[in-house]
C-alpha positions, 0 to 999 in steps of 0.5 A: 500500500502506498498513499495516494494523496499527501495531507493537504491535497483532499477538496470536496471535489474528492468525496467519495473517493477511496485514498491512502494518507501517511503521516504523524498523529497531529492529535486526538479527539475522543467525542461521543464514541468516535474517535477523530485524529488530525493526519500531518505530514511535511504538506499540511493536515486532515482530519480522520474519523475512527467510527466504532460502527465501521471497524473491527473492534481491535482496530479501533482500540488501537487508535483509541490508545495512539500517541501524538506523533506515531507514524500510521497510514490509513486508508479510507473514504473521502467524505464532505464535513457536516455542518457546523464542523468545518475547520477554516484555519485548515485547507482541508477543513471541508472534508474529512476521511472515514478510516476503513484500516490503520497501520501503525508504522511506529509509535512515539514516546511521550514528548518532551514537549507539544508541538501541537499546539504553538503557543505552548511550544514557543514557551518551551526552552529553547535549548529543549528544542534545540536538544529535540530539533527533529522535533521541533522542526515538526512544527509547522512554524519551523517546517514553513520557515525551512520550505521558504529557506529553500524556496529562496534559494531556488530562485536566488539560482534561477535568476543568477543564472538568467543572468549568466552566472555560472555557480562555483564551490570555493574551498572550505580549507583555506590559508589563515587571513588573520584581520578581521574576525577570529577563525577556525583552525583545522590542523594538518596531519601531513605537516605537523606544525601547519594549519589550514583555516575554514574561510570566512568568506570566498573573497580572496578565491571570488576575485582569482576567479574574476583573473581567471576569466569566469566574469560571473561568478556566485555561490550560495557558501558556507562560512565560519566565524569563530566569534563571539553570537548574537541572534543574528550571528552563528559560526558557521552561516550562508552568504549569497556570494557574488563577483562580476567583471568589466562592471560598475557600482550601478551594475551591482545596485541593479543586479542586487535589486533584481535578486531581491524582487525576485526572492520576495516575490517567491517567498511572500508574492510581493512586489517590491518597488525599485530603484531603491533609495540611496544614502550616503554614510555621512547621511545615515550617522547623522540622521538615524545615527547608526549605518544600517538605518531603520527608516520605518520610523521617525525620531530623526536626530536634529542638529543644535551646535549652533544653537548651543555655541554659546549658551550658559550650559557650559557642558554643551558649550564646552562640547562645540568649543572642543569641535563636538557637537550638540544633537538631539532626538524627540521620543514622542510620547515617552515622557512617562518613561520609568527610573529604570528605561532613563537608566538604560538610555544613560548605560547606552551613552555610558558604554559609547564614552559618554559621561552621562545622559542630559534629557527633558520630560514634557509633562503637565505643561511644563519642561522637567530637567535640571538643564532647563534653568540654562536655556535661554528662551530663543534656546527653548524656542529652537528645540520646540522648532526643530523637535517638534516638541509637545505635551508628553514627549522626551527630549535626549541630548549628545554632546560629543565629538560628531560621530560619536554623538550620532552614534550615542543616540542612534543607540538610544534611538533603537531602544526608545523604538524597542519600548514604544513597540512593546507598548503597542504605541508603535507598530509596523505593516509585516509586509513593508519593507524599507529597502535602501542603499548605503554608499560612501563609506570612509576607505579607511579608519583609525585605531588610535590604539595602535597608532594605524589605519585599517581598512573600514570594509577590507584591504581589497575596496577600491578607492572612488577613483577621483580620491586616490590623489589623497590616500597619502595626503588625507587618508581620512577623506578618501572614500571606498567604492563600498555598499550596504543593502539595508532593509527594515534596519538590517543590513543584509549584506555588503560589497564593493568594487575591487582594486584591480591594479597590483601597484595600488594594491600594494600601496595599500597592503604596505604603505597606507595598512602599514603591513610588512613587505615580506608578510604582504608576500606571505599572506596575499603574495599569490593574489598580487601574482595574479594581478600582473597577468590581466586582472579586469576590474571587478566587483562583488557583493555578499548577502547573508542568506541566513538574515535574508530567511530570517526576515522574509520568515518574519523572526528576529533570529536565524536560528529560526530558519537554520535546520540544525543551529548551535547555541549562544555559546557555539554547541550543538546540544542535538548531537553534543558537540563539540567534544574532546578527540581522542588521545589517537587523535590527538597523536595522530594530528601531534598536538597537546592539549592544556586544559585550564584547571577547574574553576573553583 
């Protein structure tokens, strides 16, 4: 026997036909001497009905005892539901199948936890799912997450190949790139002492592909990143990872929107309207304080440093005459915020080096601060203008350098955000999304601490052509051919034009990032080989495809939509990992471990 239809295909237009069903006893219903078990298998659910009038007597004891999520296969009548009884919450819900037999194929043990319900399972543990994840996968949430995550997939192939791309897997076993994030070491049994590193990205093979003449080049590709996770963050992830030759910025930013119409049309059949907008990342810190800006709401950040030039409130005077500024932001109707949200807010700045948090509340008509006595009234007035500022509003200050005020209530900017949408006072369309461009990032940054430059994106970003002349003059103002893809406030994924030129290159590796002559060689020497014999201008972009299904899927975390994620602190508690090797192993790989002494 095998089944004719799958749980979600029965329509009235199937009554009376004879059909076979298998699948996991989603529930059980005992009612009025029958016996009614809701069917699921991967395409949805339907009901069965067990009527005693109608089996053997052992047949029905049988189901009368079955487990949720036992494996069976019926076989029976497809019958239209009668009145009152259909289920609109299901596809199936008009009909219904009278069981003529019933086959157990396994029987399930008590469950950790329900799955049947999703209130009760959202409050389970998240390390119990974890530890039961073909469980929870079960779930129709998790099963509907992981259908989208492979529909996307599809369709980011689909089109990249209409656009001529051809698809090739870059190794997973690379040379160690120390800068940037921290990276897994495998060591190497065949020359004790070496070590192989898991990539973190396909960068560096992407841009010897271009030399190599492929000119369109992606990969949906494994990476790994030894640091330290957040919700958004797993060490081993997914990136869509692209590369094209003879191209221009413009290229990439049609490219990118085309893929991404694409995708949210198969996952949501949503059409989602182009070109998108464009900002520079001078304009994202100084509006929304932050470079991946969630454009969905207001609460903009608002210029006061001439206003306070020379004001009484000596600590924002002080600010303008040191060079800082004076920028603030209007959480409108938060002036009841609470003792503990004002001393959040105020940890916020702290932890950006602020020395603490200057704010005003507007309530019963008057202005509440201790920073109020000092305003003049034209300095009241231009707050009122340039804040719109009314009965219940909080006003929150930075004095600082520029960037570093941005960045104080760009932080304090989510977090209101975050209150008022717990609240209920603030809410978004599902459906909407906020796509936008963020362009013009600095090439360079400095580490006062090390007394050096790095690269802001990576060594590999070309300079805007018409900046080069200042990388020696003013590295500060040169800008990269760099761009963010932002949507809703996440960034899913950067890129850049590559430096095609070996002298350039160079120039960069050691006279701008100060790295040493022979260590250029070592770590990047077989790149600038290949770029003395025809490297054509190129550029790129990755997409982090785990971010993508997480937004697309509607969750906060990518754990949601990874079928076997590891924990916050890097386990897999599925199957116990990771564990010690064995002495042979050990032996064999000719290494010794030192383990720390037990914690007292």
């Amino acid at each position: 026997m095998k089944r004719t239809h799958h749980c979600n295909e029965l329509r009235p237009a199937h009554a009376g036909a004879n059909v076979i069903l298998d699948g996991w006893v989603h529930s059980r219903r005992d009612l009025g001497g029958l016996i009614f078990i809701d069917l699921r298998d991967r395409e949805g659910r339907t009901q069965t009905v067990f009527d005693p009038s109608e089996l053997p007597p052992a047949l029905f004891d049988q189901a009368s005892h079955l487990r949720s999520e036992s494996v069976v296969r019926v076989s029976g009548t497809v019958r239209i539901r009668p009145e009152g009884t259909r289920n609109d919450k299901i596809a199936t819900g008009e009909v219904e199948v009278l069981v003529r037999s019933l086959e157990v194929l396994n029987t399930a043990e008590v469950l950790p936890f329900s799955i049947d319900d999703p209130e009760v399972a959202n409050k389970v543990n998240e390390e119990l799912r974890l530890q039961y994840r073909y469980l929870d996968l079960r779930r129709p949430e998790m099963a509907r997450n992981l259908r989208t995550r492979s529909k996307v997939a599809i369709a980011t192939r689909r089109y990249l190949d209409e656009q001529g791309f051809l698809e090739v897997e870059t190794p997973t076993l690379f040379k160690s790139t120390p800068e940037g994030a921290r990276e897994f070491l495998v060591p190497n049994r065949r020359d004790p002492g070496t070590f192989y590193a898991l990539p973190q990205s396909p960068q560096q093979f992407k841009q010897i592909l271009m030399v190599s003449g492929v000119e369109r080049y992606f990969q949906l590709a494994r990476c790994y990143r030894d640091e330290d996770l957040r919700a958004d963050r797993q060490p081993e992830f997914t990136q869509v990872d692209i590369e094209m030759s003879f191209i221009e910025r413009e290229d990439i930013y049609a490219l990118v929107e085309g893929l991404l119409k694409r995708v949210w049309k198969a996952a949501m059949d949503l059409d989602i309207p182009a070109p998108f907008k464009r900002i520079s990342f001078h304009e994202a810190i100084n509006r929304w304080g932050i470079d991946k800006p969630d454009t969905r709401f207001g609460m903009e950040l608002v210029d006061f440093t001439e206003t306070f030039r020379a004001s009484a409130f000596k600590v924002f005077a002080g600010a303008v005459a040191s060079g800082g500024v004076v920028k603030a932001i209007n959480a409108k109707g938060m002036a009841g915020a609470t003792q503990g949200q004002i001393e959040t807010m105020t940890d916020h700045a702290k932890s950006l080096g602020a020395k603490g948090l200057a704010y005003i509340k507007v309530e019963g008509g008057e202005w509440k601060s201790p920073i109020v006595k000092f305003f003049t009234q034209a300095e009241k007035d231009a707050l009122v203008s340039g804040l719109a500022i009314e009965e219940g509003d909080l006003v929150l200050f930075a004095a600082d350098p520029w960037l570093n005020a941005c960045e104080i209530l760009g932080k304090i900017r989510l977090y209101c955000a975050d209150v008022l949408r717990s609240q209920g006072r603030l809410s978004f369309d599902p459906r909407r999304f906020d796509f936008l461009w963020v362009v013009d990032f600095p090439l360079l940054s400095f580490d006062k601490e090390m007394n050096r430059w790095y690269s802001s994106h990576h060594p590999f970003t070309a300079p805007v052509a018409e900046d080069i002349p200042l990388l020696k003059q003013d590295p500060r103002q040169v800008r990269g051919q760099h761009y963010d893809i932002v949507v809703n406030g996440v960034e899913l994924g950067g890129g850049s034009i590559r430096i095609h030129q070996p002298d350039v290159q160079r120039t960069i590796f050691e006279d701008i990032l100060q790295i040493p002559p022979d260590e250029t060689r070592l770590r990047f020497g077989y790149m600038l080989e290949a770029f003395k014999y025809g490297a054509p201008p190129h550029g790129g972009i990755a997409l982090g495809f785990d971010r993508l299904c997480a937004m697309l899927c509607g969750t906060s975390s990518i754990r949601d939509v990874i079928a076997f994620p590891k924990t916050a602190k890097g386990t897999c508690l599925m199957t116990d990992s990771p564990s010690p090797a064995s002495a042979r192993q050990l032996r064999d790989l000719h290494l010794e471990v030192k383990t720390a002494p037990p914690k007292a």
